[in-house]
C-alpha positions in Angstrom: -35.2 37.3 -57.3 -34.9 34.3 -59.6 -37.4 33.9 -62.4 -39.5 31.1 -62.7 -38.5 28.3 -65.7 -40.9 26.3 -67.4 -38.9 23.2 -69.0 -41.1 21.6 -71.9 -39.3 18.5 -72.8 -40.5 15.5 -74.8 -39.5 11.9 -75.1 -35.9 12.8 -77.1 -35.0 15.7 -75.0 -36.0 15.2 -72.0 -36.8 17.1 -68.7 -34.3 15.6 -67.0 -31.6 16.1 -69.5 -33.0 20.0 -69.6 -33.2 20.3 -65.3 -29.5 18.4 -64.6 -27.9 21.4 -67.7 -29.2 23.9 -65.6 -28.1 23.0 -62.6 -24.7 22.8 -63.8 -24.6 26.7 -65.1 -26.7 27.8 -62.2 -25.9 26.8 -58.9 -28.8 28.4 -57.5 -31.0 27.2 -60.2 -34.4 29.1 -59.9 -37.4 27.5 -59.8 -38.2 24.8 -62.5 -41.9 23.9 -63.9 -41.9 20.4 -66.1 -44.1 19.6 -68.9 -43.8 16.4 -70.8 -44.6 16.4 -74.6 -45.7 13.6 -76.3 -43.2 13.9 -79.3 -41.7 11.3 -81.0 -44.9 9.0 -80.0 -47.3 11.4 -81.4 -45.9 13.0 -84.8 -44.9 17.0 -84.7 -47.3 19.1 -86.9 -48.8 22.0 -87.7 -49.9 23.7 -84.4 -51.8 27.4 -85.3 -49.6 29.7 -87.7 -46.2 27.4 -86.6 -44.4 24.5 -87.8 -43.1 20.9 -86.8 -44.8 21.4 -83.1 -46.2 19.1 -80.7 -48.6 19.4 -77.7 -51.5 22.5 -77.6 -51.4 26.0 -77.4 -54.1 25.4 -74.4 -51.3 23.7 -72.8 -48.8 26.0 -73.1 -51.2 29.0 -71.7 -51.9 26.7 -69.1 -48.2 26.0 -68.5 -46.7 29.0 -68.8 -48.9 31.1 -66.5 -46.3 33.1 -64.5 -43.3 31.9 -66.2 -40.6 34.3 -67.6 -38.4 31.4 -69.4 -39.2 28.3 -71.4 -36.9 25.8 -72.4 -38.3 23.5 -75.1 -37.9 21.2 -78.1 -41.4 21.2 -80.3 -43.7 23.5 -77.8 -45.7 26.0 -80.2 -45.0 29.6 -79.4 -47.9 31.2 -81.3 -49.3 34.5 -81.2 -52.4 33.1 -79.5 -50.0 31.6 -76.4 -47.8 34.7 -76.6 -50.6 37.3 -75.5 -51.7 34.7 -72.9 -48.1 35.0 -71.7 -47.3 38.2 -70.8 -44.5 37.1 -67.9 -42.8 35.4 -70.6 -39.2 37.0 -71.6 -36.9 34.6 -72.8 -38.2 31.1 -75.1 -35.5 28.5 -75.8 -35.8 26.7 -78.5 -33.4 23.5 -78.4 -33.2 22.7 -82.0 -31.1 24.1 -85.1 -33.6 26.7 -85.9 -37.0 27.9 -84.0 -39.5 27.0 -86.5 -42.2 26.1 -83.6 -42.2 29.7 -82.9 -43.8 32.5 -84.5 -40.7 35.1 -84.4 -42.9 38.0 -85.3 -44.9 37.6 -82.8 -42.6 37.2 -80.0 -41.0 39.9 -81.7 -43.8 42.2 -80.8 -44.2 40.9 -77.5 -41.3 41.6 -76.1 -40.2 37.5 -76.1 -36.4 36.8 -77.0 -36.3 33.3 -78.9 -33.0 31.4 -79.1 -32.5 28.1 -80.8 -28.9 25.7 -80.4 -27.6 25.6 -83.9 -25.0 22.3 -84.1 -26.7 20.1 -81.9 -27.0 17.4 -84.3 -24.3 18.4 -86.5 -22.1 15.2 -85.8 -25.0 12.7 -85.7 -26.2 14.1 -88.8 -23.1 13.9 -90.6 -22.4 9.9 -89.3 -25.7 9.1 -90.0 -25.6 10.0 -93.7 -22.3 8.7 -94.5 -23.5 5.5 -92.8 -26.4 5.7 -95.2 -24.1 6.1 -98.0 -22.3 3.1 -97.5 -25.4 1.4 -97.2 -26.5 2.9 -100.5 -23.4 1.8 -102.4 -22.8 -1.7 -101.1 -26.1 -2.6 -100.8 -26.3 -3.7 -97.2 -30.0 -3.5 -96.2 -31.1 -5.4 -99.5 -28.3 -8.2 -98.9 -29.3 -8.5 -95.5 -33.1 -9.1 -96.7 -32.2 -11.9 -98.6 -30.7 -13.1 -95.8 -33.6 -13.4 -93.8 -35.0 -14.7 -96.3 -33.4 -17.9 -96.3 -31.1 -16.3 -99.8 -27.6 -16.9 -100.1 -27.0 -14.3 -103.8 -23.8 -15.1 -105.1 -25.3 -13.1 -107.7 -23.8 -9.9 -105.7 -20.6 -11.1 -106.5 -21.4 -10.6 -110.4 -19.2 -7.9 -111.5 -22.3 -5.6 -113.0 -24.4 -6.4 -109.4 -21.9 -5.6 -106.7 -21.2 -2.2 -105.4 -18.8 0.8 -105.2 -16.2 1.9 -103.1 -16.1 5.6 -101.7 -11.6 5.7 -102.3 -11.1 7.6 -105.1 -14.8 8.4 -105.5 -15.7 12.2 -106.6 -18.7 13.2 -104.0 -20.4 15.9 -104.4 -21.8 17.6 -101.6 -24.7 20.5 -102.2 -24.5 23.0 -99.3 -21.4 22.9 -96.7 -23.0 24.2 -93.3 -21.8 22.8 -90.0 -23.4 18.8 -91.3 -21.6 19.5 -95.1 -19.1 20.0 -93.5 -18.2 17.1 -91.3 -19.1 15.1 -94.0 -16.8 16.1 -96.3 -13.9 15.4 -93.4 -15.3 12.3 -93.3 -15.2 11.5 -96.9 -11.7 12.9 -97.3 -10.9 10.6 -94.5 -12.1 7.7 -96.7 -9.9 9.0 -99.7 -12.5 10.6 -101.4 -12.6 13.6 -103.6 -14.9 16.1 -102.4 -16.5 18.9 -104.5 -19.1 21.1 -102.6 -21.4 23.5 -104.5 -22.7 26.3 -101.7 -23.0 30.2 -102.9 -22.4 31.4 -99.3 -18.8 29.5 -98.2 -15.9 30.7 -99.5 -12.6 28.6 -101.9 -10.9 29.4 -98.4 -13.3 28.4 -96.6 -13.0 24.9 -98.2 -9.3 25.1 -98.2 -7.4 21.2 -97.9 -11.0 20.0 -97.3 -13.4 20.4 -100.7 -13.2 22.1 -104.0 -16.0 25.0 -104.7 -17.5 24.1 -108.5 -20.9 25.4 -109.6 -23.9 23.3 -109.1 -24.0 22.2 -113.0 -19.7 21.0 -113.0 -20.6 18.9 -109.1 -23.3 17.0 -110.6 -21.4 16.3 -113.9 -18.1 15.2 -112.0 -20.0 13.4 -108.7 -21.0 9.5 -108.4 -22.4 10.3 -105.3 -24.2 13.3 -104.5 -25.3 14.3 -101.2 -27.6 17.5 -100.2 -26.7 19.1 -97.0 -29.0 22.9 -98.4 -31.5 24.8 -95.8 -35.1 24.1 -96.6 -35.6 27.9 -98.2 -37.7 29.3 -100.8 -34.6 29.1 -103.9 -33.4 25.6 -102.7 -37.3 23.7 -103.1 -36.7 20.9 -105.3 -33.6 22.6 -106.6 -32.8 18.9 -107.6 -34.9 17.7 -110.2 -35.3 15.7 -113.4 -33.1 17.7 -115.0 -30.3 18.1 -112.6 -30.4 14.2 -112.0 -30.1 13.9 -115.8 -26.6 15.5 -115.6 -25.1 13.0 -113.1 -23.0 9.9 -114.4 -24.7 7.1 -115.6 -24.7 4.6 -112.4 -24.6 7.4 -109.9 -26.4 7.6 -106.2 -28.0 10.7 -104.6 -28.4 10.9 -101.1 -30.7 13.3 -98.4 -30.6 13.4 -95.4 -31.2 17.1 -94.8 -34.8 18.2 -96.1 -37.4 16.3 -98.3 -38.3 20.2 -100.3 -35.0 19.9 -101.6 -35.6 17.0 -104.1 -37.8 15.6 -106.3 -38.4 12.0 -105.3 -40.6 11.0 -108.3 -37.7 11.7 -110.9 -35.8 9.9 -108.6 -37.5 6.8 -108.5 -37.4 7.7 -112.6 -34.0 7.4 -112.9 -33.1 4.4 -110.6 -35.9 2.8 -113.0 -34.6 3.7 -116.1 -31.1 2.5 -115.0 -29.8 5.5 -114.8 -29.1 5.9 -111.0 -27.6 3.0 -109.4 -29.7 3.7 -106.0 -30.8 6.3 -103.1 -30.5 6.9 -99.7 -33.1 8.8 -98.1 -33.5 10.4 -94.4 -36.4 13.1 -95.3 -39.2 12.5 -97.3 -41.9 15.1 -98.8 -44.2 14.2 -96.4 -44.0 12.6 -93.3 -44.7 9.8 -92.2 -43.6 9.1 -95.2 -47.1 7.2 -96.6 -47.7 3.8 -97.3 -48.7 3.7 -100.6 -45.0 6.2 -101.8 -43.5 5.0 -104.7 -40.5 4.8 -102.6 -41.3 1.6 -100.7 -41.8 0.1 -104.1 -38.3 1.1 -106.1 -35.5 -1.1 -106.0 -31.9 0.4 -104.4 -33.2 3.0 -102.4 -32.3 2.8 -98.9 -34.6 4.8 -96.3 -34.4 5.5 -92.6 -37.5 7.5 -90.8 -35.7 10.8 -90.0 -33.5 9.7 -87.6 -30.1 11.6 -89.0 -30.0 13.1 -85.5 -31.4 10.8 -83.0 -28.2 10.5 -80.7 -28.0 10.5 -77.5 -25.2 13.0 -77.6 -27.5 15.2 -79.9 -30.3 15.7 -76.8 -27.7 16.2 -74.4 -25.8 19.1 -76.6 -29.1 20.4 -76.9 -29.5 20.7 -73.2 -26.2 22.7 -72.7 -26.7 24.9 -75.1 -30.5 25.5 -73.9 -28.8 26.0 -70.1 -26.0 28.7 -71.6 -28.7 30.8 -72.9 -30.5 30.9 -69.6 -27.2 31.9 -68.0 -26.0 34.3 -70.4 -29.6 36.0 -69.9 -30.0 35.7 -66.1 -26.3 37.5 -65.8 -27.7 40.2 -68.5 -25.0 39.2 -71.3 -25.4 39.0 -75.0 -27.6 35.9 -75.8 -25.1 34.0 -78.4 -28.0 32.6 -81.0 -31.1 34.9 -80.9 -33.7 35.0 -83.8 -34.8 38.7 -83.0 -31.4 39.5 -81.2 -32.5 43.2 -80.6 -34.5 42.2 -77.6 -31.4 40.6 -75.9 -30.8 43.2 -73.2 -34.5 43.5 -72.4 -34.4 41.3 -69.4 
């Protein structure tokens, strides 16, 4: 007997995208329940005792009444929905870490959670290269003065135009699957790359980045990008200080988490002269408000946490989602569990 699916897609990854991956890994897909959530039209939040969520618990009781798998983006899997879901086996997560479900919990009930790591690892890493160019040459504030009726020459000026990534040193803080890709990219560009990460190994980096300590990448980088996990140690690991050490006329760029960085010594820096601009994905809070001293320093260039808004990221998302399903309904190993000794409970 099949088990019943409940598919929670929102406006990025949607149901359709969720229902035509699992038809193509099960032939005889079971039978599928849709719910739409309203995310990105409504923000994500805090939803009970989890994180970046959207849509109620209500509605997922409601929902998932009978249901042994759900396949979702943002739908909150708190220990409120999880006692109202006692049918419910397997949660699918279809982002690069569950953080809308309380693992614990589901833990304790019996509930496998899997996430798809690398969905967005490619959009991410074009996305803040492409920010980086902007950064350096400039390109959203010369396309202001365009429109508004400006023709600078002034750009031209020798001390006003911009930098070139050949024969730049970048420095890239973390080296995960988006670190990564961005330093192929760089190198492809005919940069030097120097990657500060305590958990990748010199051969690891081999023909692609060289391994220095934190202190030697900021001293050596004119560009410095941040590619760490959003943990305890890393929360604004970058500060005053560390910004301090990096070349006079330098640019930092995040497109990874907003805890990682303090914005206001940022905004100090670009200010004092001392950083030639930003480029910013992630902000500390979000929406990012309209009163941040960011929409009010010079040289920063900001995008509204889009790094992974491809097409190709919900559609990765959707296969990945849809092998999990598989690998449980045949009884296999799931591949990317967060409590991975309930895999064979099925």
């Amino acid at each position: 007997m099949n088990p019943n699916i409940l598919v929670a897609g929102d406006h990025f990854v949607l149901n359709s995208l969720l229902i035509k991956a699992l038809h193509a890994v099960l032939p005889n897909t079971p039978s599928v329940r849709e719910l739409e959530l309203p995310w990105p039209d409504v923000p994500f939040g805090r939803v009970a005792e989890v994180d970046e969520a959207s849509g109620t618990e209500e509605m997922m009781i409601e929902a998932l009444h009978g249901i042994e798998i759900c396949v979702t983006q943002m739908a909150p899997l708190t220990e409120k929905v999880l006692t109202a879901s006692p049918d419910l086996k397997l949660f699918v997560v279809t982002r690069g870490g569950p953080v809308n479900a309380n693992i614990p919990a589901a833990t304790r009930h019996g509930v496998a959670v899997c996430f798809t790591p690398g969905r967005n690892a490619a959009a991410a890493a074009e996305h803040t290269v492409g920010v980086l160019l902007a950064t350096l040459r400039r390109i959203p504030e010369t396309q202001h003065a365009l429109f508004t009726g400006e023709w600078q020459g002034t750009y031209y000026r020798y001390e006003h135009s911009g930098l070139e990534l050949e024969n730049a040193t970048v420095g890239l803080v973390g080296s995960g699957a988006i670190g990564m890709r961005v330093a192929r990219i760089l190198n492809a560009f005919g940069c030097h790359v120097l990657v500060y990460d305590p958990y990748v190994s010199s051969e690891v980096l081999a023909g692609i980045a060289e391994k220095v300590e934190l202190e030697e990448l900021l001293a050596r980088s004119r560009i410095v990008s941040l590619h760490a996990r959003a943990t305890p140690e890393t929360q604004r690991m970058i500060g005053a200080r560390q910004i301090a050490q990096m070349p006079a006329g330098s640019i930092i760029i995040n497109c990874a988490r907003g805890s990682l960085l303090d914005y206001d010594a940022v905004c100090d820096a670009i200010e004092a002269g001392h950083l030639l601009g930003a480029g910013f994905d992630v902000f500390p809070e979000e929406p990012i408000s309209p009163s941040s001293r960011l929409l009010r320093t010079p040289s920063i260039v900001l995008t509204p946490h889009i790094a992974g808004a491809s097409r190709e990221t919900a559609e990765k998302a959707a296969l990945l989602a849809a092998a999990e399903v598989e690998r449980y309904i045949h009884k296999e190993p799931l591949k990317h569990c967060a409590n991975p000794g309930l895999t064979f409970q099925n």
